[in-house]
Structures are given as structure tokens and as C-alpha cells.
N, C-alpha and C positions, 0 to 999 in steps of 0.2 A: 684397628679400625673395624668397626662394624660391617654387615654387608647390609646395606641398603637396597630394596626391590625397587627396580623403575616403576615409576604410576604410568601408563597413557594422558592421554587430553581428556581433560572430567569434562563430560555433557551435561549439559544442565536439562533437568526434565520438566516441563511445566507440571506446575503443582495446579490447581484446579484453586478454586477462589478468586478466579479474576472475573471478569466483565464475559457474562457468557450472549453473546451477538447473534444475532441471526445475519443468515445473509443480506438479505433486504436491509438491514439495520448496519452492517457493515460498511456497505458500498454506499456514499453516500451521492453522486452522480457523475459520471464517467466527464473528464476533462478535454474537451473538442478546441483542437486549436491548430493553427498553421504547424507549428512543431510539431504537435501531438501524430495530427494527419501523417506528415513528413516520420516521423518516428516509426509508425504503424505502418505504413508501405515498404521503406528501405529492411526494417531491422525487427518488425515480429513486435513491438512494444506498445502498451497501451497505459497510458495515464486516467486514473481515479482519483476525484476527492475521498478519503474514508473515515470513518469514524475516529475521533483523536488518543482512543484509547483500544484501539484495534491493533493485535501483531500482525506479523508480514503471516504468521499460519494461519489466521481469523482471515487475512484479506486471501490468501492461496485458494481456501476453502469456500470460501464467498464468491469467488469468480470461477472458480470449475466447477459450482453448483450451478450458480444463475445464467451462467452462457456455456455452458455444456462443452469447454475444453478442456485441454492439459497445459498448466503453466507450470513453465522452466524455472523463472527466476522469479522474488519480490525485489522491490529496491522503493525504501519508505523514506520521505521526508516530513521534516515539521518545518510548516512555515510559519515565519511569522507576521501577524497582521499590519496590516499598513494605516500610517495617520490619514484621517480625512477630515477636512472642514464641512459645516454647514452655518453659513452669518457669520456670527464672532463665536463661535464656538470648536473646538477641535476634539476629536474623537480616535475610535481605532478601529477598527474591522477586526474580527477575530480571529485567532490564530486560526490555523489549520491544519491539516496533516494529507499529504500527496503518495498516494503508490504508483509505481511506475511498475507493469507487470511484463515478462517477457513470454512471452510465448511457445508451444511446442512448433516446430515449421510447419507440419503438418495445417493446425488449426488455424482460424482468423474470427476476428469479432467484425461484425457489419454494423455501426450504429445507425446508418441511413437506408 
């Protein structure tokens, strides 16, 4: 038998050619809701709509720049849009893409 070398876990590096965002252009308007409030008081979490073609490091970066904290965790979702009528006609809302940001304990975002 051969002697075979363990590898590690390969990281993947981002390679540069993707959608370069700005922050402004990332963050596409913070998500205010019963939950959202509830989330942000209990547990340090803040919910954003963001751009649909944004990673969770474009959105990390876009929110410790524009509101001047340290964030813990991303946590991204894609939603998808929902049917709506107008007459005899049906339609759809467009998809979208949600981050859910956790926060350092230290820090807090005040949107009001």
C-alpha cells in the first residue's frame, strides 16, 4: 500500500470577478417588524432586505461599515415572491434575498 498524506478541509478563496457592491448598494432597506423588534431586543439580531446577488461577506462588510458595529454571525435567505392579482389578471412580486445579522453584545443598531 502506498502511504497517503491527510489533506485538511480545502477553503474555498473567493476569487474576485463577482458583483463588486458597495455598501449602500448592498443593504437594500433594514426589515422592521414585530419579530424583527422581538429578535433585536431578546437575541442581538437584525434583519435586512439585500441585494440578490450579495454574500453573507459583501453583507458583513456593508453593515460594519454603514452602522459602525462588529457583527458575529450572517444568516441569508432567498425568498421567494409571492402570486398577486390585479382584475383578471395574476402576477408575482419578486423574489428576494433576506439577512438576518447577529450582532457583537456589546453593539446595537437604533433605527428609530
Amino acid at each position: 500500500m502506498a502511504n497517503k498524506k491527510k489533506v485538511g478541509p480545502r477553503i474555498k478563496a473567493q476569487v474576485g470577478g463577482g458583483l463588486q457592491l458597495q455598501p449602500h448598494e448592498v443593504i437594500v432597506r433594514p426589515l422592521v417588524t414585530e419579530k424583527g423588534v422581538h429578535r433585536a431586543t431578546r437575541n442581538n439580531h437584525y434583519a435586512f432586505e439585500v441585494h440578490p446577488q450579495a454574500t453573507k461577506i459583501d453583507v458583513r462588510r456593508a453593515i460594519e461599515e454603514l452602522f459602525e458595529v462588529k457583527v458575529e454571525k450572517v444568516m441569508t435567505q432567498n425568498r421567494p415572491g409571492k402570486p398577486r392579482r390585479y382584475r383578471n389578471r395574476v402576477s408575482r412580486t419578486s423574489n428576494w434575498k433576506k439577512a438576518v445579522v447577529k450582532l457583537d453584545p456589546e453593539h446595537r443598531i437604533d433605527f428609530f
